[in-house]
C-alpha positions in Angstrom: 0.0 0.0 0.0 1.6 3.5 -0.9 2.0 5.8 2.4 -0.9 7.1 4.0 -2.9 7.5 0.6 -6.7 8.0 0.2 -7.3 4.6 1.5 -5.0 5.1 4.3 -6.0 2.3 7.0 -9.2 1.0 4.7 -8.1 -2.6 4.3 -11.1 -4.1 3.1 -13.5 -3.4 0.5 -16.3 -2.5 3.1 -13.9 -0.5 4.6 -13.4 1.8 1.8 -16.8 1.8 0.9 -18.1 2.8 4.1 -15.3 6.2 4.1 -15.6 7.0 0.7 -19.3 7.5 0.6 -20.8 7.7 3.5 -17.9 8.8 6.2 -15.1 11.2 4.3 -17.4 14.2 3.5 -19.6 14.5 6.6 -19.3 17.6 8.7 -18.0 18.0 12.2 -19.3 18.4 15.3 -16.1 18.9 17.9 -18.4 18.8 21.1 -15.6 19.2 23.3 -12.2 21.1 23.1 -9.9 23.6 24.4 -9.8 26.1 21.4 -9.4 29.8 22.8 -12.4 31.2 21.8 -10.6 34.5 21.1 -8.9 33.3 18.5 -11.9 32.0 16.3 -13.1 35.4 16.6 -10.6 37.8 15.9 -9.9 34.8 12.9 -5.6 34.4 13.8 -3.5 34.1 11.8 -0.6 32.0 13.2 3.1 33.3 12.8 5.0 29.9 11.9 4.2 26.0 11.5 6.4 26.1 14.7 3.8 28.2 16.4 0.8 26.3 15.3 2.3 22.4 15.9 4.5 22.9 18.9 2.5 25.7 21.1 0.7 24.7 23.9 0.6 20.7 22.5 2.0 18.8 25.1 1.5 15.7 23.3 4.6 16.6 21.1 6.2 18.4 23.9 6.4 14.4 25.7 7.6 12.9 22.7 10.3 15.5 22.6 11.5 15.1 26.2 11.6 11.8 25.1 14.3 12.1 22.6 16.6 13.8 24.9 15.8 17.2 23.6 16.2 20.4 26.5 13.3 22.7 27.3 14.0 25.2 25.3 13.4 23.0 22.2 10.3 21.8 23.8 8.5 24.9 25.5 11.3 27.2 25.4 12.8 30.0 23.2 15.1 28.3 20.7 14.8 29.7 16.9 11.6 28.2 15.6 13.3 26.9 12.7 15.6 24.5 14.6 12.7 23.9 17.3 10.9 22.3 13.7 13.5 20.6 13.0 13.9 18.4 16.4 10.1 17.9 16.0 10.9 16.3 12.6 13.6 14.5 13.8 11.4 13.0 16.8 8.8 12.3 14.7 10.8 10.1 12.3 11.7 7.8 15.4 8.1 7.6 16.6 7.1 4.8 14.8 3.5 3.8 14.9 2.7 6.8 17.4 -0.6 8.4 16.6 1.4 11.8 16.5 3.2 10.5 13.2 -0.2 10.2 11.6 -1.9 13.3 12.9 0.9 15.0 11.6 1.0 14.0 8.1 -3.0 13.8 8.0 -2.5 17.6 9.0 0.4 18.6 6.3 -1.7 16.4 3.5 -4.8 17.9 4.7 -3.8 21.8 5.1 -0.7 22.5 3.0 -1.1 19.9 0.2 2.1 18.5 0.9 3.0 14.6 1.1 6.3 14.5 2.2 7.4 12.3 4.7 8.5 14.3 8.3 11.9 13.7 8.9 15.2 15.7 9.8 16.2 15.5 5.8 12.6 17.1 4.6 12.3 19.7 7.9 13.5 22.7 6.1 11.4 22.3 2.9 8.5 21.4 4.8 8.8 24.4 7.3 9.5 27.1 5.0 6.5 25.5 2.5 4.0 25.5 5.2 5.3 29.2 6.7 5.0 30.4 2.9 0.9 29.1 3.3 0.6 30.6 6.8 1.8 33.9 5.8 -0.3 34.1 3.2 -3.6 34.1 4.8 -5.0 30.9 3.4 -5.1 29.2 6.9 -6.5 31.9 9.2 -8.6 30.4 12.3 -12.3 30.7 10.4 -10.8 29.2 7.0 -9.2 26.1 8.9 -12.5 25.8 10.1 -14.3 26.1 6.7 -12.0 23.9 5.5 -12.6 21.7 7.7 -16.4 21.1 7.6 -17.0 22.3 11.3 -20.5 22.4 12.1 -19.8 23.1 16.2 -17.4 23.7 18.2 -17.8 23.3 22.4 -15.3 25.4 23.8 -14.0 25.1 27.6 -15.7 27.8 29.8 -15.1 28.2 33.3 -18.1 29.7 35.2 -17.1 33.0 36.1 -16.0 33.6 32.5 -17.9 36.5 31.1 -18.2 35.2 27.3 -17.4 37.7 25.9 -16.1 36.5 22.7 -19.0 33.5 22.8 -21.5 37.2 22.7 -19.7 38.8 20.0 -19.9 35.6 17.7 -23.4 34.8 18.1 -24.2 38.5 16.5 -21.3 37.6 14.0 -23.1 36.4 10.9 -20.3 36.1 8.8 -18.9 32.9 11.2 -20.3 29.6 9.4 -19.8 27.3 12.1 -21.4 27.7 15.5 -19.3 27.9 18.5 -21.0 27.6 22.3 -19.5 27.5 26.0 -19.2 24.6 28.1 -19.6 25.0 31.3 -16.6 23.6 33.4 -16.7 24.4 37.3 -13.5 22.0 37.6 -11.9 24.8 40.3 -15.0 24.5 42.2 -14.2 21.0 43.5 -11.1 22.2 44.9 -12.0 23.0 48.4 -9.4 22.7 50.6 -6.8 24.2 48.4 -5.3 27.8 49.0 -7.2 29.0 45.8 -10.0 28.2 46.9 -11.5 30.9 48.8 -10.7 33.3 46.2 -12.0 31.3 43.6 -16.0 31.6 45.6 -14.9 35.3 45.7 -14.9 35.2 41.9 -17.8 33.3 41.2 -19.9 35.5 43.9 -19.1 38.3 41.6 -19.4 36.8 38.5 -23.4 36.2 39.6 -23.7 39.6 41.2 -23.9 38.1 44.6 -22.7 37.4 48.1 -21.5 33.7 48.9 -21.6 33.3 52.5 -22.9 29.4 52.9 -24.0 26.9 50.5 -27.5 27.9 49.9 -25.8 31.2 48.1 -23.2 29.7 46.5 -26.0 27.2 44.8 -27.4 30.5 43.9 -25.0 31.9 42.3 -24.1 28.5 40.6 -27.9 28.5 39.3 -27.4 32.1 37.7 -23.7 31.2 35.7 -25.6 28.1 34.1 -28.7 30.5 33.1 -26.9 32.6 31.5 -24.0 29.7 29.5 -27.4 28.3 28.8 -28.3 31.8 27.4 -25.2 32.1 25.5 -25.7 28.8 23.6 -24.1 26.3 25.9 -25.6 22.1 25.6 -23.0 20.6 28.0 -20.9 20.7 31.0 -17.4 19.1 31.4 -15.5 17.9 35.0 -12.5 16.3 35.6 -10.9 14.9 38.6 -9.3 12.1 39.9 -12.2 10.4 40.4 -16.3 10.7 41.4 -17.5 10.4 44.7 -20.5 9.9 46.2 -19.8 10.8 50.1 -23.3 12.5 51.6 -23.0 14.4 54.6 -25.5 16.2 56.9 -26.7 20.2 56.0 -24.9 21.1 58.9 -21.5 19.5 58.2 -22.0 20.7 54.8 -22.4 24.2 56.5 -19.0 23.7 58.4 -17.0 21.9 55.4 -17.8 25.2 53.5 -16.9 27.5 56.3 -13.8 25.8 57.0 -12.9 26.0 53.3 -13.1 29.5 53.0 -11.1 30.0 56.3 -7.9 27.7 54.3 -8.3 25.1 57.1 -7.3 22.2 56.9 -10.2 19.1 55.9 -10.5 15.3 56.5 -10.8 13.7 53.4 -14.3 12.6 54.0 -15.1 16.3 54.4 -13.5 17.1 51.1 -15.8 14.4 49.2 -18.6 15.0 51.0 -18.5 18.7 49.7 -18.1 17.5 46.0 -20.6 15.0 46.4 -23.0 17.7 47.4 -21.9 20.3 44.3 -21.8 17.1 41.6 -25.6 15.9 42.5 -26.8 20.0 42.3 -24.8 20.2 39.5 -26.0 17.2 38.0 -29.5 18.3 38.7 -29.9 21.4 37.3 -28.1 20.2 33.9 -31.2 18.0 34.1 -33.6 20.8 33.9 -31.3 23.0 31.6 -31.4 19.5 29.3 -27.8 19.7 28.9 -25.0 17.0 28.6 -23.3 16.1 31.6 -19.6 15.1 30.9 -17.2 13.3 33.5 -13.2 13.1 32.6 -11.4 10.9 35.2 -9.0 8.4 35.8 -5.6 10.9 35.4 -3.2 12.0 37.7 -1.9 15.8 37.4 1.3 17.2 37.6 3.5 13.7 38.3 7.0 15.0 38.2 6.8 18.1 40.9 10.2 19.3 39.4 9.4 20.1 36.1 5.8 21.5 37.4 7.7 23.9 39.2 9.9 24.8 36.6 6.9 25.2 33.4 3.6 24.6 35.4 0.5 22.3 34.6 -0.6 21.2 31.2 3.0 20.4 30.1 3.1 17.0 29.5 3.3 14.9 33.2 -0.1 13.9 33.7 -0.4 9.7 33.7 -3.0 7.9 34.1 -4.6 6.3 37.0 -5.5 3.0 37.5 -7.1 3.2 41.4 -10.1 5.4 40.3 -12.8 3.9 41.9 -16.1 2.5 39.6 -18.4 1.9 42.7 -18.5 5.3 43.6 -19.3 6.5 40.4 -22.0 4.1 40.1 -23.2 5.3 43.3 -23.6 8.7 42.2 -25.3 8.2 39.0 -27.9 6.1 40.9 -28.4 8.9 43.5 -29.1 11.5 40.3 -31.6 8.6 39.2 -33.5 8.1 42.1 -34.9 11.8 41.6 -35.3 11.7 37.7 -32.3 14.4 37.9 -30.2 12.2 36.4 -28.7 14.3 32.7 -27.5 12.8 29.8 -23.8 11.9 30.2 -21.1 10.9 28.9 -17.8 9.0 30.9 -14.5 9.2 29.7 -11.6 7.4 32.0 -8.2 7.5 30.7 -7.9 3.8 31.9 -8.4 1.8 29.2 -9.3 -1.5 31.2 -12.1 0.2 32.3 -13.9 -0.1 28.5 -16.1 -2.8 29.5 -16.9 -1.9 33.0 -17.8 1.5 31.9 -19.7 0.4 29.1 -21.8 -2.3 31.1 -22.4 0.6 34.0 -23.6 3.0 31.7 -26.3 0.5 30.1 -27.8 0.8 33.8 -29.3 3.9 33.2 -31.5 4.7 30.5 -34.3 7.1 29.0 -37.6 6.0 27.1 -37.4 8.4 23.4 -33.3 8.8 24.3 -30.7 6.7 22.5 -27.5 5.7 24.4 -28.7 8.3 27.8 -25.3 7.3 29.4 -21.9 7.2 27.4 -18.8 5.5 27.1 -17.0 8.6 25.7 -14.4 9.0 22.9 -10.9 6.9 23.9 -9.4 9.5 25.3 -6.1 11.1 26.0 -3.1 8.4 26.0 -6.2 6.1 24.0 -7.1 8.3 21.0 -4.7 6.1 19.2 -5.5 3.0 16.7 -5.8 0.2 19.4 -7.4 2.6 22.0 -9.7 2.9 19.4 -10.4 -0.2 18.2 -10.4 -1.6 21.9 -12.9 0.8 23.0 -15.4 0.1 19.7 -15.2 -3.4 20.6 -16.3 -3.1 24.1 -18.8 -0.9 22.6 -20.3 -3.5 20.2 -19.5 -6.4 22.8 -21.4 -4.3 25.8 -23.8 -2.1 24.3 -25.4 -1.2 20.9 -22.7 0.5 18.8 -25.0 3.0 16.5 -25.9 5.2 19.8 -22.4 6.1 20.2 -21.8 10.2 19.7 -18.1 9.3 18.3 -15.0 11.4 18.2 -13.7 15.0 19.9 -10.7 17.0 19.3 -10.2 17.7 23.0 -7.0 19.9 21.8 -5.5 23.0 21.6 -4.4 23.5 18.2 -7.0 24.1 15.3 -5.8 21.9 12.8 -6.8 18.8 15.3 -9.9 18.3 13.1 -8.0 15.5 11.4 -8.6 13.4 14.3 -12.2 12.9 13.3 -10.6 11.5 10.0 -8.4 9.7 11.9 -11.4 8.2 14.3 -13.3 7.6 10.7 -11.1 5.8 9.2 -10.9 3.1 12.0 -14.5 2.8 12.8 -15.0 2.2 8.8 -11.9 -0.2 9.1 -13.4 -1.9 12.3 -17.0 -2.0 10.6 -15.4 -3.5 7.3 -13.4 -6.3 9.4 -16.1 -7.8 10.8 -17.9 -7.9 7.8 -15.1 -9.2 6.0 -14.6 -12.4 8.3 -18.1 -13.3 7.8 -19.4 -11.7 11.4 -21.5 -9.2 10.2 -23.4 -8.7 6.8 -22.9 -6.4 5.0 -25.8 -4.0 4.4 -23.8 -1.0 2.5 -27.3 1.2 3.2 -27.6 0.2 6.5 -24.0 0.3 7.7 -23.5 3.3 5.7 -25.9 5.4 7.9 -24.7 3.7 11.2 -21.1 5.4 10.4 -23.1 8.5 9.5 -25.3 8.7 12.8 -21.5 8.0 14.8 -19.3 10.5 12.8 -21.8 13.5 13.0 -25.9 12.8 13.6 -25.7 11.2 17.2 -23.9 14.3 18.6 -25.9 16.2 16.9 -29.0 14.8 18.6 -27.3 14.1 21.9 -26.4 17.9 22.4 -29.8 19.4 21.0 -27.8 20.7 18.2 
């Protein structure tokens, strides 16, 4: 097979059937990512390839540190041509990563260029793809364009004022619509130093006191009205894991109290507070009709030298393998009993926990809603071909594939749209194996709009798009 051609992972006949016409042209709907608004309003332009491919990615940045290169290659200062270059080089020894392929999905895709990424083709490829950059043909809005982007779900914390969300929403020159997510992540940090003035924050945000929990519910209530007003369908947590630790009003009274004072909490009273936020939370995304979205199962921040040295989000996070299921099950069932319970999706960066996950989420379903609990997108260190195809095979072997809502970007940078290829490409590959050994027929109508409804129409019903 040549290199990454047009049938690039399609290896059967169903296979490239089910791409080619029913898969490769269908829009996108990138439900959850970490785009800067901003910068899809004000349309960036992006100074060099360098910029674009090696800012802020700290999938690329680990890779790197893995080839022995310094900081300053990675998130420093060196000259952004020689920067390139160790990415090349670092690329050409990462065989089979899923950060070769991205890569060259993204230079076929947005610079119409086919050369292989080494060290040898670095300076052709960087000053080819600067010479495109510079013209203008790849600002924010036209990568979009380009790419077919129906939605995008930005990463909002609550006391955000939107600003940029407002000014595109009276924009109508932007095709694609972009809406907030609310993420109340810093929330569920009580006990940290940050914490008080993070309730400071939010108070004002809301245009209100927060002196117990009763106001800071308040205040929560009025942030969702008005994401809700500005377009928002979801929410989005992460941390280590869910609990579902109940404690009395009054203890909840004195956990809050203490918080705010920076004393010091027993670890019961620090899940017992989250507890009580998640199930409110979790309740009123129920009456807003929004998506509930849970990202677990990763520990921050591992090597506390190099945290100190360039901070969070740099490539040090792992995952963990003690995040509990019970506790999670726990809380969904206590959302349940109440009918408060939203649609959600569950994302754990553990892949062994595909087929628990999957069977827990089959507990808890919705008369008129398809697939009312998730197994997310494989996610993180998973978004790779066998995290893939191991999490759409504990989706067929657990639940009923065609509900699934299918792929995210969950990046930074905006040419990460050719993941949804990427995703694509092995669900059509997975779907055209099975057929091909005999263990499914092959209905090319029928299949045809099951890859349909997972690359793009599920989401769009699953969000109320």
């Amino acid at each position: 097979m040549e290199f990454m051609d047009k049938d690039f992972l399609l290896d059967t006949e169903q296979a490239r059937i089910l791409f080619h016409k029913y898969a490769e042209d269908m829009p996108i709907i990138d439900y959850h990512c970490h785009i800067d608004p901003a910068e899809i309003y004000e349309d960036r332009s992006y100074p060099s390839i360098t910029a674009l491919w090696l800012g802020g990615d700290h999938y690329k940045w680990r890779a790197m540190r893995q080839m022995g290169y310094g900081e300053e290659y990675v998130t420093g200062n060196a000259d952004d041509r020689e920067r390139f270059k160790a990415w090349c080089k670092t690329l050409s020894y990462a065989v089979g990563s899923p950060l070769y392929h991205w890569s060259h999905l993204e230079l076929q895709r947005y610079f119409d260029c086919t050369l292989p990424i080494n060290e040898k083709n670095a300076d052709e490829i960087f000053d080819l793809c600067n010479a495109k950059l510079q013209s203008g043909e790849l600002s924010a809005r036209k990568i979009i364009k380009m790419s077919k982007v129906k939605v995008i779900g930005t990463t909002d914390d609550p006391c955000d004022d939107l600003r940029y969300h407002k000014l595109m929403r009276e924009d109508k020159s932007l095709d694609c619509k972009v809406i907030p997510t609310f993420r109340p992540d810093r929330l569920l940090l009580i006990g940290e130093q940050s914490f008080p003035a993070y309730v400071k924050s939010l108070g004002k945000a809301a245009g209100r006191d927060i002196t117990d929990i009763s106001s800071l519910k308040a205040a929560l209530t009025e942030r969702m009205d008005f994401f809700a007003a500005m377009g928002a369908r979801s929410s989005d947590q992460s941390t280590a894991f869910f609990p579902c630790t109940r404690l009395t009003a009054d203890e909840l009274e004195e956990v809050f109290l203490k918080g705010m004072d920076r004393q010091a909490l027993t670890e019961r009273e620090r899940l017992g507070f989250i507890t009580e936020i998640m199930l409110f939370l979790g309740g009123e995304y129920k009456r807003l009709g929004w998506v509930m979205q849970l990202h677990f199962g990763v520990a921050r921040n591992t090597n506390s030298r190099m945290f100190e040295q360039v901070g969070k989000d740099t490539g040090f996070d792992r995952i963990d393998s003690n995040a509990p299921i019970e506790t999670l099950a726990t809380f969904l069932n206590e959302l349940d009993k109440t009918d408060s319970l939203p649609k959600t999706v569950l994302y754990s960066l553990d892949p062994s926990m595909n087929a628990p996950l999957d069977v827990l989420a089959k507990c808890f379903n919705e008369a008129g809603v398809r697939g009312k609990v998730q197994h997310g997108a494989a996610w993180w260190f998973n978004d790779n071909i066998g995290g893939m195809t191991d999490h759409l095979r504990s989706l067929c072997e657990q639940g009923v594939l065609g509900t699934f809502i299918g792929m995210l970007t969950d990046s930074r940078c905006m040419l990460s749209y050719t993941r949804h290829e990427y995703f694509r490409r092995i669900l059509c590959r997975f779907i055209g194996r099975l057929a091909e050994d005999g263990q499914l027929y092959f209905d090319e109508q029928l299949l045809g709009g099951l890859v349909q409804d997972v690359s793009y129409t599920n989401a769009e019903r699953f969000f109320s798009l």
